[in-house]
N, C-alpha and C positions, 0 to 999 in steps of 0.2 A: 363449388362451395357447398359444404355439407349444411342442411336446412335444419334447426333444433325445431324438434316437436312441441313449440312453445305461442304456437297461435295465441290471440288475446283471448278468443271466445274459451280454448281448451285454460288459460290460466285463468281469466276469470271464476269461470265453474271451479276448478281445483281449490281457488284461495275462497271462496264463498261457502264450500259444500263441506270446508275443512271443522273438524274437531273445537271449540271454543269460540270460531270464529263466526260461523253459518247463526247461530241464535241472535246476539248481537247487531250483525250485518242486516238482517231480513226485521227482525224488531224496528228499528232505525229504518227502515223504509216505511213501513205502517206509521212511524209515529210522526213524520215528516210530508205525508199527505196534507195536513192544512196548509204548510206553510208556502205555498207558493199559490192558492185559491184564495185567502179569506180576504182581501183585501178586495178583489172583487164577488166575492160573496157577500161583504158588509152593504157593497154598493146595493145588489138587488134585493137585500134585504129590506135596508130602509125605503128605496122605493118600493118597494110591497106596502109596505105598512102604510103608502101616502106619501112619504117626507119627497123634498126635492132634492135635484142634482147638488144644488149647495150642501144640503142637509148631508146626504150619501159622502161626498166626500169630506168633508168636515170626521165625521167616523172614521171614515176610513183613515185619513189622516192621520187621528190623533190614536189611533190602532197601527200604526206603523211609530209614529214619535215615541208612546210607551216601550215598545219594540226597540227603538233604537238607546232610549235610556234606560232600561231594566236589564238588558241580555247580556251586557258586559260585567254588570255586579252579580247575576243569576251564574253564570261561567266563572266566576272568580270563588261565589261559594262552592261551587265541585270541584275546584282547582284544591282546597283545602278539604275540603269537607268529604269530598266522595260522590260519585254520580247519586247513589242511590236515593236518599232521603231527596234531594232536590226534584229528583225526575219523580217522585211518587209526588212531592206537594204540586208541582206544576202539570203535573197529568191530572191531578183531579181538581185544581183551580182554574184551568184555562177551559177545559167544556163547563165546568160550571156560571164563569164570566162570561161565556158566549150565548150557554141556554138563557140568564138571567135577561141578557141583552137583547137577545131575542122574542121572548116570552113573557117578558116582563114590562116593557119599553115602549115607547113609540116616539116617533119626532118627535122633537121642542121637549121633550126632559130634560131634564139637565142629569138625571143618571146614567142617559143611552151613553152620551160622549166619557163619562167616568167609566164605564164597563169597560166601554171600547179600550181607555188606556190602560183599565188593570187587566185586560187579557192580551193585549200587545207584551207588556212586562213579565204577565206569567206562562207565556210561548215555552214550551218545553224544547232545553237547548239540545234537541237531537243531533241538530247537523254538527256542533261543535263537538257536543260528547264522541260522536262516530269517530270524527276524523283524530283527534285527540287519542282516541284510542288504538287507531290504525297504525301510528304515532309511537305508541306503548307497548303494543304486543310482539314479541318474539318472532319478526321477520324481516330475512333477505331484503337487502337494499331493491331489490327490482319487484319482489313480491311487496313491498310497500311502496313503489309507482302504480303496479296496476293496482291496488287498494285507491288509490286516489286518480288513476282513472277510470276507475269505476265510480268513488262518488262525485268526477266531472259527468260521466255519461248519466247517473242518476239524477243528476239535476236537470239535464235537456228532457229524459223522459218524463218526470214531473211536472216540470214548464209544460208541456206540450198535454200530459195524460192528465193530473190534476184538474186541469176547466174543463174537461172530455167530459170524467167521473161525475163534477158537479152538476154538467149541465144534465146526466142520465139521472143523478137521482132527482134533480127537477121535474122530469117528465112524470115521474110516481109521486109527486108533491111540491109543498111550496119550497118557497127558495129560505124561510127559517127554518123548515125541517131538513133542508139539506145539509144546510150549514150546521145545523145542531149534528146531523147524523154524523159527517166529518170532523169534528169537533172531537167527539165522543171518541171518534177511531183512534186520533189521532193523541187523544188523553191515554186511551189502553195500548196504544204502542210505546208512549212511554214509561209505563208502569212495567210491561213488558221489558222493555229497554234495562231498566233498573234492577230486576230481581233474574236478569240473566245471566248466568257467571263467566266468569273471565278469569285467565291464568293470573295467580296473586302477583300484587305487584303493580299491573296495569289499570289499576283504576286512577291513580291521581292525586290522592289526597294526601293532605300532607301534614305533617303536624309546625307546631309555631317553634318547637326547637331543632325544625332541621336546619334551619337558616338562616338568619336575617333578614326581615318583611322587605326589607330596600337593596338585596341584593338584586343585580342584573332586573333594576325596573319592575320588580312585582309590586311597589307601593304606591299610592298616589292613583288621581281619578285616572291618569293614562296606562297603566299596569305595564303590562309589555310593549307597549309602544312608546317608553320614555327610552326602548331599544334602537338607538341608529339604523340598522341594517333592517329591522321590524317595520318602522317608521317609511322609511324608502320602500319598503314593500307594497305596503297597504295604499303610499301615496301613487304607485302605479297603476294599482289594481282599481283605486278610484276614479284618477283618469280615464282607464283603460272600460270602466264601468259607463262614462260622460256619453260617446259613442252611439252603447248600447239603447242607451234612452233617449239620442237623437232620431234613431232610425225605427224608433217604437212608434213615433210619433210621424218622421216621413215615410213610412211607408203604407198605411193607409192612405194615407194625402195623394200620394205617387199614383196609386191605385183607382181609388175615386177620379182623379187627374185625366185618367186612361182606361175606364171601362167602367167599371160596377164593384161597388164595396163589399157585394156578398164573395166576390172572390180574395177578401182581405186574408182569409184564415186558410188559404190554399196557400196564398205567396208566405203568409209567415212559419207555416209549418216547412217548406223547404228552408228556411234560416234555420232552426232547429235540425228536422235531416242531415240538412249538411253536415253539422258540425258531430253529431253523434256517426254520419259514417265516417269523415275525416278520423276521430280517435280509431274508430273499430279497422282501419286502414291502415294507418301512420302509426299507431299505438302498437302491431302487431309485433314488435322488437325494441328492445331497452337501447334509448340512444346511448352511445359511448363518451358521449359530452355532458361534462358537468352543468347539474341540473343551471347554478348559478349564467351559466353561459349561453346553456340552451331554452332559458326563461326571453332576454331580449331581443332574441332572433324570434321565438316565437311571436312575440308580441308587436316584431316588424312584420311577418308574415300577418299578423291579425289587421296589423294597418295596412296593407295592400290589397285585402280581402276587403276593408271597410271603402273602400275607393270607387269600387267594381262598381255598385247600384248607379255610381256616377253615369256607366255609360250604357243605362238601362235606357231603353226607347219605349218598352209596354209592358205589360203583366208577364210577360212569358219572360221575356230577356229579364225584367226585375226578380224574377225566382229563380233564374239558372244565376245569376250576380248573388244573391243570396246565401243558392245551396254552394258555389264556388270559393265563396268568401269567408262563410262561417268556417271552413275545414278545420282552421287553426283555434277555432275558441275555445272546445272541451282539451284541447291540450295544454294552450295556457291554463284555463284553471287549473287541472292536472297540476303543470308544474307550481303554481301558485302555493299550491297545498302543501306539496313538497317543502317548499323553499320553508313556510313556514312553520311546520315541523322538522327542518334542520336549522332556522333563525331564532324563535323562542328558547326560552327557558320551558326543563322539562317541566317546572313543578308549575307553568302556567300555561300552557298547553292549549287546555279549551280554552279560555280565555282570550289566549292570542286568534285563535282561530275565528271567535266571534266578531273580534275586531277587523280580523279581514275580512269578513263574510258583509260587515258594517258598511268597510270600504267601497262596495259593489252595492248595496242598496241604496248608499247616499249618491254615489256617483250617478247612477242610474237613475234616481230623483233629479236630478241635478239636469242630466240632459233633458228626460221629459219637462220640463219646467221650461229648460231655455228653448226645446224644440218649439213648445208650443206660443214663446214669445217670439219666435224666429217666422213659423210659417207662414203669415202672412205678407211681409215684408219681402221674405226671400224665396218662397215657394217649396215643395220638398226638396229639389234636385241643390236650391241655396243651402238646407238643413244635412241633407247628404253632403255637400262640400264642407262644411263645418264638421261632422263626425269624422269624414277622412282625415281634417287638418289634427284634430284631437287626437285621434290614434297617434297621429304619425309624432303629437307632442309625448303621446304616454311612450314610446318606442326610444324617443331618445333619452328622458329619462331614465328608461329601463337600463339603458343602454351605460349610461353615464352612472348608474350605482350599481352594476354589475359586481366592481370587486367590492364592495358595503357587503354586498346579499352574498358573496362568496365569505362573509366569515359566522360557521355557527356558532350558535350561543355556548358559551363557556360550561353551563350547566346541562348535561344532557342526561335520561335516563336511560341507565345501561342495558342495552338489546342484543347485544355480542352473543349473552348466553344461551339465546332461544335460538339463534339459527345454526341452521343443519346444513 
């Protein structure tokens, strides 16, 4: 069988390094550095200052809750209006609400916790914008899979590099000068973001006479998710997120359980490896099965992966269970992405993509919450039976709205002409 010269690593570099695309793509990684730190950066902030564990997450909390209420109407004005103007006000309001909060603040104000939710809300929507736009641009059905498996793989190295970066610039300073310092980067990669250009056409915005505000679900608090086939997406991906925030929570327990806590961050970084070498492995050829089809096989494969820590005996077996299990995660989101840039509406795009990205931070809250009401009663190993049960519920609902997610949205914007 003749082998195409189409490794992931060689398309990668090709689709990144390309004409139009390389500014974009590499901006969009700068400006998306806070977004997977600050929530624990808020924490060691406020304990710096004094304040308690209560106080810290209170902040932090209510800097995720602005985040979850602000990014869907933020995403819906560059759905009409255009990346640009949004990502310059949010790149220079969100280091400004973080320096104020940091610099200006301390426990027991009552303007720390207001900071906190007008810079969750003015979160500059990178990740949306990127994928949105990956969406938009003048590319080959396979050269837009690896597009979005690359920002699956960009997300495990952030998760993983992001608390690296913070906790180095901590060593040169306090933990509000790091947070400011990240803040600030992350405000100029949006601004960057914005004034980078892109083949006309593909930014997004729309005007009010190209179509009826209530066609195909753009109206109304839910936007694109008043979409059937949208709706069934997001509600997998938020199960399929429940999981992921059980085993945030068993697995230091597991740990502690079976040796020493300082090796927490050895076993969770093989959860992460795994799954960025799974794509850079399994990713290395365009499967021949439609994305819709090959979304709930994945996402059974994610639940048989979720199972494995069940049959963890110590630290060593709990990190080979781990890196074995995650294979299939950066391919699910991969497809995820997919699905929902061929499920939305073109003219809402980011929007919808915020909304799945929602799906995975509430679901994710959601397990962390019940993990940590679970583990005393039931121990990790009862918290790992619960995550596996969960997957294997998100698996068959996936399972069960397959042909839903196999029909895309009626309104698509035309990409035909770009490719070669």
């Amino acid at each position: 069988m003749e082998v195409k010269p189409n490794g992931l690593a060689r398309r990668l570099v090709a689709l990144l390094t390309r004409r139009q695309v390389a500014g974009p793509a590499w901006w969009s990684v700068v400006s998306r550095l806070p977004v997977y730190l600050m929530s624990l950066a808020m924490v060691l902030v406020v304990r710096e200052q004094g304040g308690s564990y209560a106080q810290a997450g209170l902040v932090s909390a209510l800097y995720t809750i602005g985040m979850a209420l602000g990014s869907p109407l933020i995403a819906r004005r560059v759905d009409r209006r255009g990346r640009r103007a949004v990502l310059v006000a949010t790149g220079a309001l969100y280091p400004a609400a973080l320096a104020a909060l940091v610099w200006t603040t301390e426990p027991g104000d009552w303007t720390q916790p207001v900071l906190a939710v007008l810079a969750g809300i003015t979160l500059p929507p990178a990740n949306a914008c990127m994928r949105s736009l990956w969406a938009r641009l003048p590319l080959r059905d396979d050269e837009r899979e690896t597009a979005y498996l690359w920002e699956a793989l960009l997300t495990e190295v952030l998760v993983i590099g992001a608390p690296l970066m913070l906790a180095v610039l901590m060593l040169t300073g306090s933990a509000g000068a790091a947070l400011t310092t990240v803040a600030v980067i992350g405000g100029a990669g949006a601004i960057g973001l914005a004034f980078t250009r892109v083949p006309e056409g593909t930014d997004g915005a729309t005007k009010a006479a190209d179509a009826p505000v209530d066609e195909a679900g753009r109206s109304g608090l839910l936007g694109p998710l008043r979409s059937r086939p949208m709706l069934a997406l997001t509600a997998v991906m938020a199960l399929s997120s429940v999981p992921i925030g059980l085993m945030t929570l068993a697995i230091p327990a597991f740990v502690d359980d079976h040796g020493s806590q300082g090796s927490t961050g050895l076993v969770y970084a093989c959860w992460g490896i795994g799954s960025a070498l799974g794509a850079l492995w399994l990713g290395r050829s365009q499967s021949e099965v439609a994305v819709h089809l090959r979304f709930p096989r994945l996402v059974l494969a994610f639940a048989v992966g979720t199972g494995l820590p069940l049959l963890a005996t110590s630290q060593l077996t709990l990190a080979l269970a781990l890196a074995v299990g995650s294979v299939p995660i950066a391919l699910v989101s991969a497809s995820e992405m997919t699905l929902v840039s061929l499920l939305a509406d073109g003219r809402s795009l980011t929007e919808a993509f915020t909304w799945a990205s929602l799906a995975t931070v509430v679901g994710d809250a959601l397990g962390q919450q019940a993990g940590g009401l679970l583990m005393e009663p039931a121990g990790p190993r009862g918290v790992f039976a619960v995550a596996f049960a969960t997957s294997l519920l998100a698996a068959c609902v996936a399972f069960a709205c397959r042909s839903l997610m196999g029909r895309p949205a009626a309104a698509r914007v035309p990409t035909e002409a770009g490719e070669r």
